[in-house]
N, C-alpha and C positions, 0 to 999 in steps of 0.2 A: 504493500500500500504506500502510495507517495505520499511525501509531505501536505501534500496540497489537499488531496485526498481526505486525510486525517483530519485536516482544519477545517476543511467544510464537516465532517460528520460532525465532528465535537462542534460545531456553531449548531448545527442543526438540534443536536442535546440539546444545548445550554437553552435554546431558544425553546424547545420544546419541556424543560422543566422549568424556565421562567413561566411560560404559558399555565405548567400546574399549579404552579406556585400562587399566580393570581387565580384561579378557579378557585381552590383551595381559599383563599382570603374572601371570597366573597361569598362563601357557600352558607353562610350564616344570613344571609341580605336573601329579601325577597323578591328571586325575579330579576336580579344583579346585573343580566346582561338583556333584561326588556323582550323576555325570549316567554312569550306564552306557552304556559302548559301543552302537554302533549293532548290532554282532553278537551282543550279548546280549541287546539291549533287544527288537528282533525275534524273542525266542524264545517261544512260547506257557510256560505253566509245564511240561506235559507234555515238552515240548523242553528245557527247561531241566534236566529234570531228569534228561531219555538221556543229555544234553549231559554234563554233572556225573560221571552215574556213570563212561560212559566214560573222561573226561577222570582221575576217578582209578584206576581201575582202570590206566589207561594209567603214570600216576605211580606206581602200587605197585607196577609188575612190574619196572621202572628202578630207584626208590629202595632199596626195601625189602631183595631179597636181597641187594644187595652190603652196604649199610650194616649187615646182621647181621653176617653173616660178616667184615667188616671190625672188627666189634664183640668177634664172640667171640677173633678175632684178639689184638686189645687186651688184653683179659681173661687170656686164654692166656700169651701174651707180659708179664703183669703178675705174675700167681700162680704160674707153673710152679715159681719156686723153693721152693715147697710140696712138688710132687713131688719135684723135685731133689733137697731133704735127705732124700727117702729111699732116694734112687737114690747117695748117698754125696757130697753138697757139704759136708755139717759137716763130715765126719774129713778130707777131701783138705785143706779148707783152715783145718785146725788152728782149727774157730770153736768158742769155749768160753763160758759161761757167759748173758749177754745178746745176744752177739754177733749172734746168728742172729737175734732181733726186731728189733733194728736195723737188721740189713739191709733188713727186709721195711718196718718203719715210715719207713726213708728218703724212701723211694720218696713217700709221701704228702707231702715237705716240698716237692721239685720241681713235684710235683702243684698244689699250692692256690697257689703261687707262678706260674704258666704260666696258668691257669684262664681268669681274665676280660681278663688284656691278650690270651691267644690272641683271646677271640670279640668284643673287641674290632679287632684287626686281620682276623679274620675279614667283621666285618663294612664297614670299610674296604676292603679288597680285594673280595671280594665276587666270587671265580673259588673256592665252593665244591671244584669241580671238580679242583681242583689244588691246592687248598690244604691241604683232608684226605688224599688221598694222598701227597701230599710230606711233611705229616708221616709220616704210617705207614711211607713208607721210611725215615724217618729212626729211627724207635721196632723198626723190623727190624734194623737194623745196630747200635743199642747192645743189644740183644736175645742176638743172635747172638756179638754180643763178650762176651757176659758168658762163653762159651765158656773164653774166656782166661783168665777172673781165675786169681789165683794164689794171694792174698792177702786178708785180712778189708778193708782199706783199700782194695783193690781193688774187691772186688764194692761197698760201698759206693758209691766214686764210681759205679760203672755203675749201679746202682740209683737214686742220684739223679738223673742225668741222662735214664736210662730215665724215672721218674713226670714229669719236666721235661717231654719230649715225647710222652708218650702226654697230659697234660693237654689237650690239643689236641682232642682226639678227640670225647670224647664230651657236654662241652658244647657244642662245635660242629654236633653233628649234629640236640642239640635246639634250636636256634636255626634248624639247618639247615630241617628238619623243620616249623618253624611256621611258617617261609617257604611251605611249599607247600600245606598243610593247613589248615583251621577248625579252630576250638575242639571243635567235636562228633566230629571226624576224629581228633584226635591222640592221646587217650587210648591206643587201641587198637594207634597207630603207636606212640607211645612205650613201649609194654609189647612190642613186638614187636619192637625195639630192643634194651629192656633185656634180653629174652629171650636177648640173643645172649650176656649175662655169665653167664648161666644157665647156657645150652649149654656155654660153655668149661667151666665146674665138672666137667660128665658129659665132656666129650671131653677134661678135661686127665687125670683118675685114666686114663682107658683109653689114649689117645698113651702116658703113661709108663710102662702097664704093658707096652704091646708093647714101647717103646727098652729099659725096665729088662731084661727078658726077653732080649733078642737081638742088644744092641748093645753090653751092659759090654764095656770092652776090645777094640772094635773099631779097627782103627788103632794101638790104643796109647791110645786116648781110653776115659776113663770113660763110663757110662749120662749123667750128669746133665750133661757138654757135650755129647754128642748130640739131646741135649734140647732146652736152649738152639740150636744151627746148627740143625737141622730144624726147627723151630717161626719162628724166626728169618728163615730162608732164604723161608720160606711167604710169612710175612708180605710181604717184598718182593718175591715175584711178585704175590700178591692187589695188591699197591695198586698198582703198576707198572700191570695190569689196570684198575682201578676209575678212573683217567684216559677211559679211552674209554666207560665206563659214567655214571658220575654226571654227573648235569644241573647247570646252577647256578640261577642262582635264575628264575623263568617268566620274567621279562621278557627276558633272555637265555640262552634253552633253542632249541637250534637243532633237536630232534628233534619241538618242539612247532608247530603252523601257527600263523600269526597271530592267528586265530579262537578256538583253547586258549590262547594265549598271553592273549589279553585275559579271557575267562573265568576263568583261574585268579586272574589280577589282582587283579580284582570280584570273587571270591569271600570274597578276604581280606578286600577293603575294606568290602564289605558286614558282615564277621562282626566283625571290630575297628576299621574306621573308618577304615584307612590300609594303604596295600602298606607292607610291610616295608621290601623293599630296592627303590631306586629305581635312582641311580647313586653312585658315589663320591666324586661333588662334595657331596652332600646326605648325605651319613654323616660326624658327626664319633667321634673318641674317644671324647670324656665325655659327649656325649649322652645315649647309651643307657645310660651306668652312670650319672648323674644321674637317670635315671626307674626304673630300679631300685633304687636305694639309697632314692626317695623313697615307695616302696611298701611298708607294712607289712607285707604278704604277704611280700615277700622277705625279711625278718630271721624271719619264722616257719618257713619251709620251711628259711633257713639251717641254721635251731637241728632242724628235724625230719632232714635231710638228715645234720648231723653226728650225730646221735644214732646213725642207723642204720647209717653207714657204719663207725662205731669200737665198734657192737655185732656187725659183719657182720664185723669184722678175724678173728673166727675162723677166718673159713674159709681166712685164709692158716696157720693152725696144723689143719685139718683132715685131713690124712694121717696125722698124727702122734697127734690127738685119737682115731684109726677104730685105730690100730697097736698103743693098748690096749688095744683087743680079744682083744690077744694072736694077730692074724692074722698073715702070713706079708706078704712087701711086697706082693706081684703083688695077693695077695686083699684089701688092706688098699687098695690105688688103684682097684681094680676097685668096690670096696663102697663108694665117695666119688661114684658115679658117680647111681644112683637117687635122694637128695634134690635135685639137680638137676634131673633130669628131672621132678619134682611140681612143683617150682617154678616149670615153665616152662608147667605146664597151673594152674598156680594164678593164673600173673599174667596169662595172655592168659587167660581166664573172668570174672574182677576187671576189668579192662581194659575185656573186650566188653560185659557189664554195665552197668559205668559210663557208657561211651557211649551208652548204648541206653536206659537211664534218666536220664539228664542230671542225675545226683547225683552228687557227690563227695565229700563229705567224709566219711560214713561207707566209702566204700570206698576214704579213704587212711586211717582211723585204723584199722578195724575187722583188716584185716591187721597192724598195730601192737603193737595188743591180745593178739591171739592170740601174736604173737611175743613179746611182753612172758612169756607162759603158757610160750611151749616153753623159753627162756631160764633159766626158772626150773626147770624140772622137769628140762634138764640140768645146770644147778648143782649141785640136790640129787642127782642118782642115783649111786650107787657101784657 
């Protein structure tokens, strides 16, 4: 063998154990060289695309109704003290003057405090599965105690510790959520989601007009703790429930085969370039708030999100706002019930829309707008 000879074989080695040497480094990474599964790769596109629908259709009849209902839960269990004050929590607990907005604005300080360390450890742990329902029992039992309060000082702390862990919830579930879905997927899931705070609006006027009607003084208890334990009580059977329902994230979903399992993967990766959650060795803390804080988007939405939610506080004064009307209670919770239900055909329509034409930004400002118009025209009416 010549010299020359030798040099090329030993290059062609070296170059051939550099080559294992990076395989070998990345075998730990999912997908490291952007090389889809062999189970996917074999699918004609026709196939791929049974494949797909199936595969979410199968994910929407799992996710979708517990995480509403777990929603309007939330909702429920947040705003009820709305009804409450008209089922008699001001006069029982001697609240005079601000007292009563304080109670309700508490609740938001636990709230933004809990928010991003929650989906941060959310995504650290990474057992969805358990981790939203354990809170939800835990936002049922301070829920249900607000039964108790006795005292303005009292419902306070419960209301602060209540927004502390209902925080948990619902950013969690849009995190949740982009875990299993594409970009063109989630509009529609997110509006079907948020539809659940909707629903609670129309089911919390109607729950309090039945307790208000049939339960004053039952026990010895007023309407507005009956309110609180029933609503309360609810909540921690739902989430008790929602343990053997909700999936966690595809990579570890045991009702999914291997074959969906890798499909939903790839699906992600294909549409933003990386799975979400891998495992919890590869998930830090600051990571993911490092690439959120370093995207402009997110201080915009910040600033569009607080706008709407401290123009939306209304609706914890809307019992009271409808009882101007000069209606009677039953009629005045009852009539709280129907803008809810528009709103919930107005945002899945917006939603499906949106998805269907792959535009966004006039159909997150254009609902804005409009609200900017009703805002004002209930300002001005007398």
């Amino acid at each position: 063998m010549s010299p020359r000879n030798s040099d090329i074989e030993a290059g062609d080695i070296d170059k051939e154990n550099i080559n294992n040497v990076e395989v070998i480094a990345n075998a730990d990474k999912p997908n490291a060289q952007k090389e889809a599964p062999a189970s996917v790769a074999t699918l004609t596109p026709e196939e791929r695309t049974k494949a797909e629908k199936a595969l979410v259709r199968k994910i929407d009849i799992r996710l979708l109704p517990m995480i509403i209902l777990m929603y309007i839960l939330n909702y429920l269990d947040r705003n009820n003290i709305a009804s409450a004050r008209l089922a008699g929590l001001e006069e029982d607990l001697g609240l005079v003057g601000n007292q009563f907005a304080t109670c309700v604005s508490i609740l938001f300080v636990g709230y933004l405090l809990m928010q991003i360390p929650s989906n941060l450890m959310l995504n650290k742990f990474g057992k969805p599965a358990l981790y939203l329902p354990a809170s939800m029992v835990l936002w049922g039992i301070i829920s249900t105690a607000t039964a108790a309060a006795s005292s303005y000082a009292g419902l306070v702390v419960i209301r602060f510790f209540l927004g502390f862990v209902e925080a948990a919830y619902f950013p969690g579930c849009l995190y949740f959520l982009s875990a299993w879905y594409t970009r063109k997927e989630l509009g529609f899931r997110t509006a079907a989601l948020y539809s659940g705070s909707l629903l609670s609006g129309a089911f919390s006027g109607l729950i309090a007009a039945g307790i208000t009607r049939n339960m004053d003084n039952v026990l010895g208890l007023r309407a507005w703790r009956w309110l609180f334990i029933i609503e309360g009580a609810i909540t921690i059977v739902v989430a008790i429930a929602a343990v053997f329902v909700l999936p966690n994230f595809p990579r570890t979903t045991s009702w999914l085969t291997e074959e969906e399992k890798e499909l939903a993967v790839w699906r992600l990766e294909e549409d933003i370039g990386e799975d979400d959650w891998v495992d919890s060795e590869q998930q830090t803390f600051l990571h993911g708030a490092k690439l959120a804080f370093a995207d402009i988007k997110t201080w915009v939405l910040m600033l569009m999100i607080l706008c709407i939610v401290s123009s939306a506080s209304v609706t914890n004064f809307f019992p009271t706002v409808v009882q101007t009307l000069n209606y009677g209670k039953i009629e005045t919770l009852l009539l709280t019930a129907p803008p809810y239900c528009l709103a919930v055909f107005c945002a899945f329509a917006n939603a499906w829309h949106a998805d269907r034409t792959g535009e966004r930004y006039f159909h997150v400002t254009l609902p804005l707008y409009l609200s900017v118009v009703a805002f004002i025209i209930a300002a001005t009416t007398t």
